[in-house]
ROLUMZA-556722 format. One line per 3 residues: number of its first residue (from 1); their letters; for each residue y, z, x of C-alpha. Coordinates in Angstrom, 3 decimals, decimal comma, always signed. Layout:
REM residues N
NUM = A = Y/Z/X  ... $
This chain:
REM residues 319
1 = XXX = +108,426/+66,074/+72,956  +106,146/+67,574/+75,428  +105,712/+70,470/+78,098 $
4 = XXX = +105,213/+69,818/+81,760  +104,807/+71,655/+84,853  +107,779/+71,103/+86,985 $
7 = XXX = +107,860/+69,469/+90,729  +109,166/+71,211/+93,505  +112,133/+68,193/+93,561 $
10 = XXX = +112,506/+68,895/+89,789  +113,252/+71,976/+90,515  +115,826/+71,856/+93,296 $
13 = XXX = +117,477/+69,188/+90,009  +117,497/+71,856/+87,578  +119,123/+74,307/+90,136 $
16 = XXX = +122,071/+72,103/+90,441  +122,261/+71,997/+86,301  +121,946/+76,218/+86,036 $
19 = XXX = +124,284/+77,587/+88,701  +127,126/+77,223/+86,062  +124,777/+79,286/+84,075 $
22 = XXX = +123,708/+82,064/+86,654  +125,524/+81,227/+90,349  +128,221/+83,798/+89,854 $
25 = XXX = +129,221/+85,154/+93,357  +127,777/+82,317/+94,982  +128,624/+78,829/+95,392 $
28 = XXX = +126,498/+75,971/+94,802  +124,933/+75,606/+98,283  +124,341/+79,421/+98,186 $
31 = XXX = +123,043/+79,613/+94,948  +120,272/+76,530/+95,743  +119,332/+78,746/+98,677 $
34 = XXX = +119,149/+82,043/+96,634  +116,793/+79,538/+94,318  +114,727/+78,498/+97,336 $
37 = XXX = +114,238/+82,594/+98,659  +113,722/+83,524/+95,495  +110,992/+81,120/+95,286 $
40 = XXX = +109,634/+81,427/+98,217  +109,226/+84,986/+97,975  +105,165/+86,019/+97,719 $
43 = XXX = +105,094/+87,206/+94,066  +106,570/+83,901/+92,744  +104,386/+81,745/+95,065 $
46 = XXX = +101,543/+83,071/+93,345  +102,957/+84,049/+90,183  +105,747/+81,476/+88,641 $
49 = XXX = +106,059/+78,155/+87,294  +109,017/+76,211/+86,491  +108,320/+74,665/+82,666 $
52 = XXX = +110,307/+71,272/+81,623  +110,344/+69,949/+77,840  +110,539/+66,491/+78,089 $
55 = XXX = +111,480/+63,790/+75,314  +109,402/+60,456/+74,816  +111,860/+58,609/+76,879 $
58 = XXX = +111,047/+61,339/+79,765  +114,144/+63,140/+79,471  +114,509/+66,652/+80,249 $
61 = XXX = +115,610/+68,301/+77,627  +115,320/+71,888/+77,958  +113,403/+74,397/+81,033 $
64 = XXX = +112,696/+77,677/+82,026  +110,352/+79,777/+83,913  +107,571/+82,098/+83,398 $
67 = XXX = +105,959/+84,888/+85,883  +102,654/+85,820/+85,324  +102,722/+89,710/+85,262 $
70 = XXX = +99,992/+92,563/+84,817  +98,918/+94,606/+81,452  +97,013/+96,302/+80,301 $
73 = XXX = +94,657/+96,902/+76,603  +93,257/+101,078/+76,044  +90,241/+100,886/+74,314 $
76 = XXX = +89,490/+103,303/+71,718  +87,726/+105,357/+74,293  +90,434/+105,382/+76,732 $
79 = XXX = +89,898/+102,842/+79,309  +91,713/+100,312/+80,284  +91,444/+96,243/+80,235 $
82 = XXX = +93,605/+94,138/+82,714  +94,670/+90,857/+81,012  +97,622/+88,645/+82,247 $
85 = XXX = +101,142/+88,277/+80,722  +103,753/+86,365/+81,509  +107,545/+87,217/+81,842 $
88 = XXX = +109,576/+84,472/+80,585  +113,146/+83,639/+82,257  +115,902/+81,371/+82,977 $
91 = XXX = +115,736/+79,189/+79,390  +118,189/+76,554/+79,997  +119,825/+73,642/+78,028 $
94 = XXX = +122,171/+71,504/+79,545  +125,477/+72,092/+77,072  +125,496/+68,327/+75,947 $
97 = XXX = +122,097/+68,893/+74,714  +122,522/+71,892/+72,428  +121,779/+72,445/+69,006 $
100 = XXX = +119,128/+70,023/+68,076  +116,422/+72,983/+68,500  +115,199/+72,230/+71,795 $
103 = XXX = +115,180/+75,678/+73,409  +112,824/+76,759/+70,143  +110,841/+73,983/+70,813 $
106 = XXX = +110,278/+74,451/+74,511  +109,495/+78,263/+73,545  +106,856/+77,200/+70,877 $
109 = XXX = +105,162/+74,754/+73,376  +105,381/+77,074/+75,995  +103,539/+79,841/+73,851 $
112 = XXX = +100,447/+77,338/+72,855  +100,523/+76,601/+76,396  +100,244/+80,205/+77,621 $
115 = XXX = +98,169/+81,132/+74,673  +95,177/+79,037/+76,178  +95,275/+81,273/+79,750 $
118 = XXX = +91,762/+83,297/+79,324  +93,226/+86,719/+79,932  +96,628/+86,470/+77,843 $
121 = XXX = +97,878/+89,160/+76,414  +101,374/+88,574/+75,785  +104,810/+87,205/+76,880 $
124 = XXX = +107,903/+89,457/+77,485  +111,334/+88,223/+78,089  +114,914/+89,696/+78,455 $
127 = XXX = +117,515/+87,683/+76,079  +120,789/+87,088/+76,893  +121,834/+85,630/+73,588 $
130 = XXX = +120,513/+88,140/+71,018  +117,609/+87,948/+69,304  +117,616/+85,272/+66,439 $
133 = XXX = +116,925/+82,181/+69,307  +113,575/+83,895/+70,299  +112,028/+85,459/+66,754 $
136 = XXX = +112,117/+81,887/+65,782  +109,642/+81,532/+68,143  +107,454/+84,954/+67,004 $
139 = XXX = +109,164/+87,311/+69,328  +109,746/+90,923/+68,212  +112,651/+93,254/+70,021 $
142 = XXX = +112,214/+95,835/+71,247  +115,055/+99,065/+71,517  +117,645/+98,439/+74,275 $
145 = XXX = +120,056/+101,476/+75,378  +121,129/+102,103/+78,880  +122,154/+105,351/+80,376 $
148 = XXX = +124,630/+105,124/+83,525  +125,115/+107,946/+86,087  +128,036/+108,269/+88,318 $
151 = XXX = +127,515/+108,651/+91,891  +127,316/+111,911/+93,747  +128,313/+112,645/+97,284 $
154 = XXX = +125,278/+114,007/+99,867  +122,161/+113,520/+101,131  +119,866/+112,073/+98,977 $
157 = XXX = +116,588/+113,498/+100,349  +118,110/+117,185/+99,669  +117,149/+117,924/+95,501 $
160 = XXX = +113,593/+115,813/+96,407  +110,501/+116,189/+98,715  +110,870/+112,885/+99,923 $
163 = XXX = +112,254/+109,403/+99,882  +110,668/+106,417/+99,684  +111,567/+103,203/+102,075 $
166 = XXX = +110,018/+100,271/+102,341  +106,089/+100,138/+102,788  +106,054/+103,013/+100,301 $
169 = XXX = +105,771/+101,339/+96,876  +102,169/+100,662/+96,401  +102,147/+104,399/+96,951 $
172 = XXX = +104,500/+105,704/+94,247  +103,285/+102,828/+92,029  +99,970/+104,579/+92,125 $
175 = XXX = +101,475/+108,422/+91,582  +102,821/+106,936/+88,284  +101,190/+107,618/+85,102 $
178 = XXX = +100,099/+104,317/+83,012  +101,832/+104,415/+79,220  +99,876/+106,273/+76,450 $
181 = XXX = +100,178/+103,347/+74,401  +97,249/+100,684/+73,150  +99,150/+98,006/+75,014 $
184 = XXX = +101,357/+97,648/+78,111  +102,798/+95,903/+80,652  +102,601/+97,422/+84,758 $
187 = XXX = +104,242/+95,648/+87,876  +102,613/+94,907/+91,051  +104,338/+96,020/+94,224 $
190 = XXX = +105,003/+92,839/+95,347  +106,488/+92,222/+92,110  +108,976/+95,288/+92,192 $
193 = XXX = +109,608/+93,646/+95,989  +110,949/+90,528/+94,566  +113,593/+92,741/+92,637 $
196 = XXX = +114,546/+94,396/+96,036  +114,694/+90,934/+97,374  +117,063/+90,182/+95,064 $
199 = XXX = +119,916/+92,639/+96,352  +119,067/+91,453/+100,110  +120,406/+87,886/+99,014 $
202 = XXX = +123,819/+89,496/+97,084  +124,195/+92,505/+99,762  +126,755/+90,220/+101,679 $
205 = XXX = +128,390/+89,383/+98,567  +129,333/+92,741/+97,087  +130,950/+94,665/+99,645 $
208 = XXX = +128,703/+97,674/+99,560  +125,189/+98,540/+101,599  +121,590/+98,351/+101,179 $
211 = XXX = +120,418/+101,036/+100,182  +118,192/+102,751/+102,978  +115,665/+104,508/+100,698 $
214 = XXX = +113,831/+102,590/+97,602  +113,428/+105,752/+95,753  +111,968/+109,327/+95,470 $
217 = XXX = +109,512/+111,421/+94,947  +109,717/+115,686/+93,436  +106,527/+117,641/+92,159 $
220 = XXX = +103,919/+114,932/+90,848  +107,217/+112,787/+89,890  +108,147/+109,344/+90,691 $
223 = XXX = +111,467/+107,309/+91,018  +111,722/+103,863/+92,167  +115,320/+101,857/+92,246 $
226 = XXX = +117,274/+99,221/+94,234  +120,130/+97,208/+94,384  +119,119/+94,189/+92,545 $
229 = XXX = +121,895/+91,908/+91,451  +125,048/+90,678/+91,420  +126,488/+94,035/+90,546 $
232 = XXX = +127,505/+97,259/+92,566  +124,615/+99,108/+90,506  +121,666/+101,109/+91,956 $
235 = XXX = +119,013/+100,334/+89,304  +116,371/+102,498/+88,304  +113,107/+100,095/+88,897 $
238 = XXX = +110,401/+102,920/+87,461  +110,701/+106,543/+86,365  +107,507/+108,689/+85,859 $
241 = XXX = +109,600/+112,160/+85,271  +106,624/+114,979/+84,802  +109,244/+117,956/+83,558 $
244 = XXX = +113,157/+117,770/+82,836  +113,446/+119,536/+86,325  +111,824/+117,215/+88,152 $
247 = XXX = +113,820/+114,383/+86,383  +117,272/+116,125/+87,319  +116,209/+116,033/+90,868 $
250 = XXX = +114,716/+112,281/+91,325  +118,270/+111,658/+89,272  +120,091/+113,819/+91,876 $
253 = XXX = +119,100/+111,749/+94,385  +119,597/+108,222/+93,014  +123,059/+109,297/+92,495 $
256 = XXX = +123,414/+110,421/+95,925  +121,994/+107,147/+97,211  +124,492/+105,040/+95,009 $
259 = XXX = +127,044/+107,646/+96,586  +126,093/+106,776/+100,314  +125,765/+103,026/+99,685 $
262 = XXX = +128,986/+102,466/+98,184  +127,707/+101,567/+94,942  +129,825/+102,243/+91,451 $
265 = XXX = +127,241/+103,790/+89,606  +123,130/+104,781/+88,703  +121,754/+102,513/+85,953 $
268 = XXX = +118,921/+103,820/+83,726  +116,954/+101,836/+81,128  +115,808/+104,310/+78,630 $
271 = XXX = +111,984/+104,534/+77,363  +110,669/+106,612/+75,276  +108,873/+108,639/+77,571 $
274 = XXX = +112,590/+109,638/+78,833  +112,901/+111,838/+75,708  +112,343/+115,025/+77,031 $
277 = XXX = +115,292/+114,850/+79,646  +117,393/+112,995/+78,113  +119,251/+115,972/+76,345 $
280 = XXX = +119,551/+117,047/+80,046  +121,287/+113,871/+81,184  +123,972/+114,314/+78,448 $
283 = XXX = +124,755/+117,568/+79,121  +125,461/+116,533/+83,053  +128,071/+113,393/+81,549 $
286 = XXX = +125,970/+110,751/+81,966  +126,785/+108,034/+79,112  +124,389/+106,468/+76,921 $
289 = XXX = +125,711/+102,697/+75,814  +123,757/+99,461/+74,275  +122,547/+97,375/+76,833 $
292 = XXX = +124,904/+93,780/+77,084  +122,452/+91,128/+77,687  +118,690/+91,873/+78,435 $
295 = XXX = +117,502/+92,576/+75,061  +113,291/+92,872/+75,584  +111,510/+90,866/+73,403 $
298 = XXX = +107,600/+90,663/+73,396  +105,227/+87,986/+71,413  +101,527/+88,218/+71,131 $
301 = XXX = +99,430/+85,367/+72,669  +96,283/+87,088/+71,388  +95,062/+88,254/+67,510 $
304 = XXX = +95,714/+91,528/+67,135  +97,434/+92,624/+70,254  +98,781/+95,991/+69,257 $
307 = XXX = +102,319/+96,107/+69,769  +103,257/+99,712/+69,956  +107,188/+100,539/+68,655 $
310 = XXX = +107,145/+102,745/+72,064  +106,217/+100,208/+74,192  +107,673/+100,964/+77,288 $
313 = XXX = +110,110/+97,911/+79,204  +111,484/+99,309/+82,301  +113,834/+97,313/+84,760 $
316 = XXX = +110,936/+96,530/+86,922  +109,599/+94,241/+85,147  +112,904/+92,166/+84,275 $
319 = X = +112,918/+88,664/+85,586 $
């Protein structure tokens, strides 16, 4: 068995083979064209590659994808090191092909493979299956609880000092403080743009709106979310929350959004630098759960790498 880099035509093949897996909402044509957008879009042009494990007959026997992503190493005087990672995504084997260890296989080639890039740091991905498939493969999990807000009626731009819209997010990215861990992962904003692009292709599909704002800003705070699925959620894409006020209001007005755009509810992926609000959110009936699906798991591609147990994963960088 070996790893290859998949052709544009092998690609449009392997659509055709996953939309059982992931074209809910969509039919086949409309899933191969949310495929083609998707890819098409200016983050994955630069950033993704479509992976095939192939037998010795030439078979394909198992894919997926990977996204190369920014992080980030502190030194021990404070500074920081940009390396590459690489989000890992849509690991597929056809059903008549399961169980003879090929997904494992494809995810320990794909690691030596990765492992040779000269800035790697590590590889992130977001299983669907728990998390026996991928520690086989030397991935550790990370802590996985979401916190969901129901919508509030009014204007959103009333509890903050602004919103943001579209142009705006290479601006809040840079209000947001980076991690106070050795070792992290940070989006680009043309990588939290591929997310947004993500609820223009289901908008039709869900019978709700776009939002009209991408997030907010209070104080020296920073919220970024978007509809960015095949659900009726507004997703929280980045939180930077400076005080627990300042966290009720960017909240406040995510809720208000989901309010005006006819969405069911605010989704929040917790991270430990949540903790000081979080007492807050419970006392205003939010509800804390275990996230279903999109466990974070994270393997080192370098000796050493210090994997922090607070290592941040927020939605943005889910692929």
């Amino acid at each position: 068995m070996h790893l290859v880099a998949a052709t544009d035509e092998q690609k449009v093949q392997r659509d055709a083979l996953t939309y059982s897996a992931w074209g809910r909402l969509l039919t086949p044509e409309g899933y191969a064209t949310r495929e083609q957008l998707l890819r098409a879009h200016p983050w994955a042009r630069s950033d993704m590659r479509t992976w095939l494990l192939r037998g010795e007959d030439g078979a394909v026997l198992a894919s997926c994808e990977t996204f190369r992503t920014g992080s980030f190493l502190r030194t021990a005087e404070g500074s920081l090191v940009p390396g590459d990672s690489f989000a890992i995504a849509s690991v597929f084997t056809e059903e008549r092909l399961r169980g003879h260890g090929y997904a494992t296989r494809l995810m320990d080639l794909l690691a030596a493979e990765l492992e040779r890039q000269p800035r790697a740091h590590a590889a992130l991905l977001f299983s669907d299956v728990g998390p026996r498939l991928y520690a086989r493969s030397g991935y550790q999990e990370l802590p996985a609880w979401d916190w969901h807000l129901s919508p509030t009626p009014g204007d959103p731009g009333e509890p903050v000092d602004s919103l943001l819209r579209e142009g705006d997010l290479g601006r809040a990215l840079g209000r947001m403080r980076r991690p106070e861990v050795p070792f992290f992962f940070w989006p680009t904003p043309t990588q939290l743009d591929w997310h947004l692009e993500r609820g223009r292709i289901y908008v039709e599909h869900l019978g709700c709106s776009l939002p009209p704002s991408l997030g907010a800003t209070a104080g020296t705070s920073t919220i970024l979310w978007g509809l960015v699925g095949r659900s009726t959620e507004l997703a929280v894409l980045m939180l930077d929350a400076h005080s627990p006020s300042e966290a009720r209001a960017l909240l406040g007005a995510a809720r208000r959004e989901a309010s005006r755009s006819g969405l069911s509810r605010v989704v929040l992926w917790e991270e430990p630098s949540h903790a000081p609000f979080l007492p807050l959110l419970e006392g205003e009936g939010a509800t804390r759960v275990a996230r279903d699906g999109s466990l974070p798991m994270v393997r080192p591609l370098r000796p050493g790498l210090p994997l922090s147990p607070l290592l941040p994963a927020p939605r943005g960088l889910w692929v």
